[in-house]
C-alpha positions as CSV (number, residue, x, y, z in Angstrom):
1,X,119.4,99.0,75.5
2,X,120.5,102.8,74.9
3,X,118.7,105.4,76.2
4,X,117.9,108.8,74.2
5,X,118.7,112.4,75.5
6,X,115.9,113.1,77.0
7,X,114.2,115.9,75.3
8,X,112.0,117.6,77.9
9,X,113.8,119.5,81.2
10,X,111.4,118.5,84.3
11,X,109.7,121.0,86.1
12,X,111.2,121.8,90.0
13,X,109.4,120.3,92.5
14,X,107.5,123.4,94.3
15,X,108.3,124.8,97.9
16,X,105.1,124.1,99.3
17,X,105.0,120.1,98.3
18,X,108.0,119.7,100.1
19,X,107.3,122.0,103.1
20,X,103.9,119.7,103.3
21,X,105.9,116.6,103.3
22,X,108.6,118.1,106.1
23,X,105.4,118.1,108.1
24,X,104.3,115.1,108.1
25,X,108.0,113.9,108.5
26,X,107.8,115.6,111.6
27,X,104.5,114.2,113.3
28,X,105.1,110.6,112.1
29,X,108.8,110.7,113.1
30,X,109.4,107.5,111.6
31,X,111.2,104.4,113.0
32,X,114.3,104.0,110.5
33,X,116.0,100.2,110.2
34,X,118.7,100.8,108.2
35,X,121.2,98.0,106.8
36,X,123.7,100.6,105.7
37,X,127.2,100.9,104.6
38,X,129.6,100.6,108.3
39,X,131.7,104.1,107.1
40,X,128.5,106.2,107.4
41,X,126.1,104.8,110.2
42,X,127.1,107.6,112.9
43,X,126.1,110.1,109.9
44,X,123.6,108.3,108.6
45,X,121.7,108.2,112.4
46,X,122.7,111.8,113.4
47,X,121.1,113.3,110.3
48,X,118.0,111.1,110.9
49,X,117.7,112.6,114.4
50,X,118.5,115.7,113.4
51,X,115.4,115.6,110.9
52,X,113.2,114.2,113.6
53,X,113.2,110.2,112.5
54,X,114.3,107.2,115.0
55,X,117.3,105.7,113.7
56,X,118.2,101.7,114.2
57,X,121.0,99.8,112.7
58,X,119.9,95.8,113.7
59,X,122.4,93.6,111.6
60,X,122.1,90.0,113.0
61,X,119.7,88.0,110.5
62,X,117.4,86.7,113.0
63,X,117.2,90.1,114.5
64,X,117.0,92.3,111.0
65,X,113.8,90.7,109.9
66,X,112.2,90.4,112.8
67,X,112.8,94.1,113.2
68,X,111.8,95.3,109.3
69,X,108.6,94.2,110.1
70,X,108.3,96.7,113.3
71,X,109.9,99.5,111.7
72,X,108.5,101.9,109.4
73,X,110.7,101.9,107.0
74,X,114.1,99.9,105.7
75,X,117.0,101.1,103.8
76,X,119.3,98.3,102.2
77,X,122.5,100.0,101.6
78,X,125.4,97.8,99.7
79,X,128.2,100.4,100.8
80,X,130.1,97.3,102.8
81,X,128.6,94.5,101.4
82,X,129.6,90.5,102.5
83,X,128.0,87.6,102.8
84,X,126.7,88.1,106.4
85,X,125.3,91.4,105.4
86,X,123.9,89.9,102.4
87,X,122.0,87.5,104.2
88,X,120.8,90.1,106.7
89,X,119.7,92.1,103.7
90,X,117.7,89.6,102.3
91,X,116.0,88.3,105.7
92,X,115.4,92.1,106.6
93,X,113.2,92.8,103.3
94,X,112.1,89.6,103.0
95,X,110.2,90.7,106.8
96,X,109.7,94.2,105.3
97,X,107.5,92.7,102.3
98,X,105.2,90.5,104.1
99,X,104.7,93.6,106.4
100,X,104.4,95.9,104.1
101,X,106.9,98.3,105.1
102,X,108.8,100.2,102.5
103,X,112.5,99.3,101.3
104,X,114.9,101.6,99.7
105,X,118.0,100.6,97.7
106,X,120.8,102.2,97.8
107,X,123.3,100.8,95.3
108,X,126.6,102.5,95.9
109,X,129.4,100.7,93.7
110,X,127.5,99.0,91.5
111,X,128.9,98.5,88.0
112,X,132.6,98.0,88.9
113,X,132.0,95.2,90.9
114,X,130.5,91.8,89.7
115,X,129.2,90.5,93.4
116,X,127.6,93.5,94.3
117,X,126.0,94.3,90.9
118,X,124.8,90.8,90.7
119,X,123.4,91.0,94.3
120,X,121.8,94.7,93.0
121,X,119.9,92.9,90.5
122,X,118.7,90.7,92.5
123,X,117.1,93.1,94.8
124,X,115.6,95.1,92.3
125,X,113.2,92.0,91.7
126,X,111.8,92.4,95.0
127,X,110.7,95.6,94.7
128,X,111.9,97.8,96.6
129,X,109.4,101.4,97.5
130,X,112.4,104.0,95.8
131,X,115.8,103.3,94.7
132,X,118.5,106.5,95.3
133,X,121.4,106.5,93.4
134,X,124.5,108.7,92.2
135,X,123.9,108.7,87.6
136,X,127.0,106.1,87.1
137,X,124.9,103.7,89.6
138,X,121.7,103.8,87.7
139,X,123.5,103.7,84.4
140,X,125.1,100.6,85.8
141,X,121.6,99.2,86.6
142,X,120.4,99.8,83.4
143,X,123.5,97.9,81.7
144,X,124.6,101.2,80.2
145,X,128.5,102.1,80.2
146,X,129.1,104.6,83.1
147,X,132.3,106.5,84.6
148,X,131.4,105.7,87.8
149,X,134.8,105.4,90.4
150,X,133.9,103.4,93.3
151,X,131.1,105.4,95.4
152,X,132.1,108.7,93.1
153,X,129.9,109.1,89.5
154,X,131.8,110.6,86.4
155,X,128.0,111.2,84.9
156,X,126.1,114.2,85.1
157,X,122.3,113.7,86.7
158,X,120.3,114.6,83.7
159,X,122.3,111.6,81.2
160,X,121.1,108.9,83.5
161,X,117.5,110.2,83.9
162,X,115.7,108.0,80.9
163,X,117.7,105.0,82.4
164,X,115.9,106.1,86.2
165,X,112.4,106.2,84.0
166,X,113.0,103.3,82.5
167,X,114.6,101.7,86.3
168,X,111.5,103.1,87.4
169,X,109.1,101.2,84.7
170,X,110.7,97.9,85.2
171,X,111.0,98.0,89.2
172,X,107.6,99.7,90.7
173,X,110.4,101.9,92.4
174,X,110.7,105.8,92.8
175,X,114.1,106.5,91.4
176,X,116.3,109.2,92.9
177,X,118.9,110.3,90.4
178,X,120.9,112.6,92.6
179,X,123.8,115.0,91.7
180,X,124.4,118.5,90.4
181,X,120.4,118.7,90.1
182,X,118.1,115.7,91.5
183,X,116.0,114.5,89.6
184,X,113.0,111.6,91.3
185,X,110.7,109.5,88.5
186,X,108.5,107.1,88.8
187,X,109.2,106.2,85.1
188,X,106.0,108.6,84.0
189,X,106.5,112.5,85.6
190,X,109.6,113.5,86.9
191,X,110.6,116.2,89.3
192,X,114.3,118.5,89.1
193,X,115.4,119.7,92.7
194,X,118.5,122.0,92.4
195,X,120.5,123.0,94.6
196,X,123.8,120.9,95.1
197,X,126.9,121.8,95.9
198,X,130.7,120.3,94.8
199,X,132.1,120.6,98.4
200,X,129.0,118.2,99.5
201,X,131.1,115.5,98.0
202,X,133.8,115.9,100.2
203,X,132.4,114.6,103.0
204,X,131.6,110.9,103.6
205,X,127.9,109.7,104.3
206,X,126.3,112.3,102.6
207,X,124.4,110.4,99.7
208,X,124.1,108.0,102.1
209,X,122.5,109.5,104.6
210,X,120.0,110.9,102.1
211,X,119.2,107.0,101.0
212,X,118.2,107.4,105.0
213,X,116.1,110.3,104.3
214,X,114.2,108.7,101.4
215,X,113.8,105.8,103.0
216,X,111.6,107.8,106.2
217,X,110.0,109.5,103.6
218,X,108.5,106.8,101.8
219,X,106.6,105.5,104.9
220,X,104.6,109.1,105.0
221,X,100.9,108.9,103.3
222,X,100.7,110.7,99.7
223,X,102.3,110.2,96.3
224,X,105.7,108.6,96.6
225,X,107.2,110.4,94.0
226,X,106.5,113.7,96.0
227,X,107.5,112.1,99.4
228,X,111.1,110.9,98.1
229,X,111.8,114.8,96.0
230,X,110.7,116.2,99.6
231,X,113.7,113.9,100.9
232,X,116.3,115.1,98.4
233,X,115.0,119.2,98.5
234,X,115.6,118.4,101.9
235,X,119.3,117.6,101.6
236,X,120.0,120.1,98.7
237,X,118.2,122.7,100.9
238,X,120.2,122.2,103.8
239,X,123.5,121.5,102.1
240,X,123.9,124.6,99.8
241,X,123.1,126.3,103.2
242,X,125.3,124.8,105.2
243,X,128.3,125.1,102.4
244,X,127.7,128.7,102.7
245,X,128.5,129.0,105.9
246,X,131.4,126.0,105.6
247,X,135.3,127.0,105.7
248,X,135.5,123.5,104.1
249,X,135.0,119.8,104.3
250,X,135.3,119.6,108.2
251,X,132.5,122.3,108.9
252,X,129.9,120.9,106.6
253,X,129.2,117.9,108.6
254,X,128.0,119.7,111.7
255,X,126.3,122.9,109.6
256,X,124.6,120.6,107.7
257,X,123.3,119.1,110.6
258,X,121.9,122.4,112.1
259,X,120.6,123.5,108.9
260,X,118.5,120.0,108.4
261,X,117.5,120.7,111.8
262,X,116.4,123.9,111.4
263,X,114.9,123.2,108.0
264,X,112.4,120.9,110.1
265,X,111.9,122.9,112.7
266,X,109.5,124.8,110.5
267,X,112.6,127.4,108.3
268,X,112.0,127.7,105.3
C-alpha cells in the first residue's frame, strides 16, 4: 500500500503538556526492564537515571518474564537480536501482557534484514503500548521502500508519517516517528516536536535511549499520545541544548546527560 503526502503539517506539542508529564515522570520514577540492544545499555541506563527512572536490563528467559510483570514498563529493543534474545523477548512481553504493563518496540534495522523484520512483524501483533522508530524503520514496517542503512534512516520524518498513522491504526500502538522533527500519532491526531540536531547522530545510543524514555513514559496516567511526545520533547529539548554547548561527538554524551537532568529537575 502507498501512502499519500500527507497534506496537513501537525501542530507542536505545547510546553506545558510536556512539563506536566516531566512531573509525573518524576514522582512515579518508573521501574524500566529493558531488553535492549548490548552497544547502548550503559547509555540507555545512565539517561534513565539521569531523568529520574530505575533502570534493569534482566536477559535470561525465565528471569525476563518473571521480571516484565514487576516492572512498570518494558522496552523490546532488536538492536542485537539472536535467538536467545528472541526468546527472552517473547517470554518478557508475553509476562508484560498478562500483567498489563506497557511494551515498547523499538525496531532498529528492520527492512534490510529478513530475520529481524520477520521477528518485527511478529511483535507488532502483540500489541505493543508505542512503537519509536527512525522514518526508514516505519517505512520498512509498513512494506514501503525506504533508504534506511543499518540503524541510520535516508528518509526525512514527515514522509514516513501516514505510514506511523496507518502503523498506528493497525497496531493499537503510539508511533514515534523521530528525526529532524518528531512526530507521535496514534493513527488519528498527531503531534510535531522540533528540535533535533545532526551532531545527535553521532553518538551511539541516542535513539535508543529515547525508545527507554518512551517506554517510562507510557506507564504514567493520561493520554498516551501526550505521554510518549513528552518523551521525545524531552530528548530534543535536552539534545539541541547540550549540542550547544558540545565541541563535538565526545561532549554530547555527558552534556546531554546534565541537560536531561536538569530538564527534570524542574528547568525549563
Amino acid at each position: 500500500m502507498l501512502f499519500p503526502a500527507d497534506p496537513a503539517v501537525p501542530a507542536t506539542f505545547p510546553v506545558e503538556r510536556a512539563v506536566e508529564s516531566w512531573a509525573q515522570f518524576r514522582h512515579r520514577a518508573p521501574l524500566v526492564h529493558c531488553l535492549t540492544n548490548e552497544v547502548v545499555q550503559s547509555v540507555t541506563a545512565n539517561l534513565l537515571l539521569a531523568a529520574g527512572a530505575s533502570p534493569a536490563m534482566v536477559v535470561e528467559p525465565q528471569e525476563a518474564a518473571q521480571f516484565s510483570a514487576l516492572a512498570d514498563a518494558l522496552l523490546i529493543n532488536l538492536g542485537t537480536l539472536n535467538q536467545a534474545r528472541a526468546e527472552s523477548m517473547l517470554a518478557a512481553i508475553e509476562s508484560a501482557n498478562a500483567a498489563g504493563t506497557p511494551w515498547t518496540l523499538d525496531p532498529v534495522g528492520v527492512g534490510a534484514l529478513t530475520y529481524r523484520t520477520t521477528f518485527a512483524h511478529q511483535l507488532l501483533a502483540l500489541r505493543p503500548a508505542a512503537i519509536r522508530a527512525n522514518a526508514s524503520e516505519i517505512l520498512a514496517l509498513c512494506g514501503q521502500p525506504a533508504l534506511g542503512r543499518g540503524v541510520d534512516s535516508g528518509d526525512d520524518s514527515l514522509q514516513a508519517l501516514p505510514a506511523a498513522r496507518e502503523l498506528a491504526q493497525q497496531t493499537g500502538a503510539v508511533v514515534a516517528v523521530t528525526g529532524r522533527v518528531d512526530y507521535v500519532t496514534d493513527g488519528q491526531e498527531t503531534w510535531a516536536i522540533p528540535g533535533g540536531h545532526p551532531l545527535m547522530t553521532r553518538v551511539v545510543g541516542t535513539g535508543c535511549a529515547l525508545s527507554a524514555l518512551v517506554a517510562g513514559f507510557c506507564a504514567l496516567e493520561g493520554p498516551r499520545r501526550d505521554r510518549v511526545a513528552a518523551a521525545c520533547a524531552l530528548m530534543a529539548r535536552a539534545g539541541e541544548r547540550a549540542t550547544a554547548q558540545a565541541n563535538g561527538p565526545g561532549s554530547v554524551l555527558p552534556r546531554l546527560l546534565d541537560e536531561v537532568y536538569q530538564q527534570m529537575e524542574g528547568g525549563v
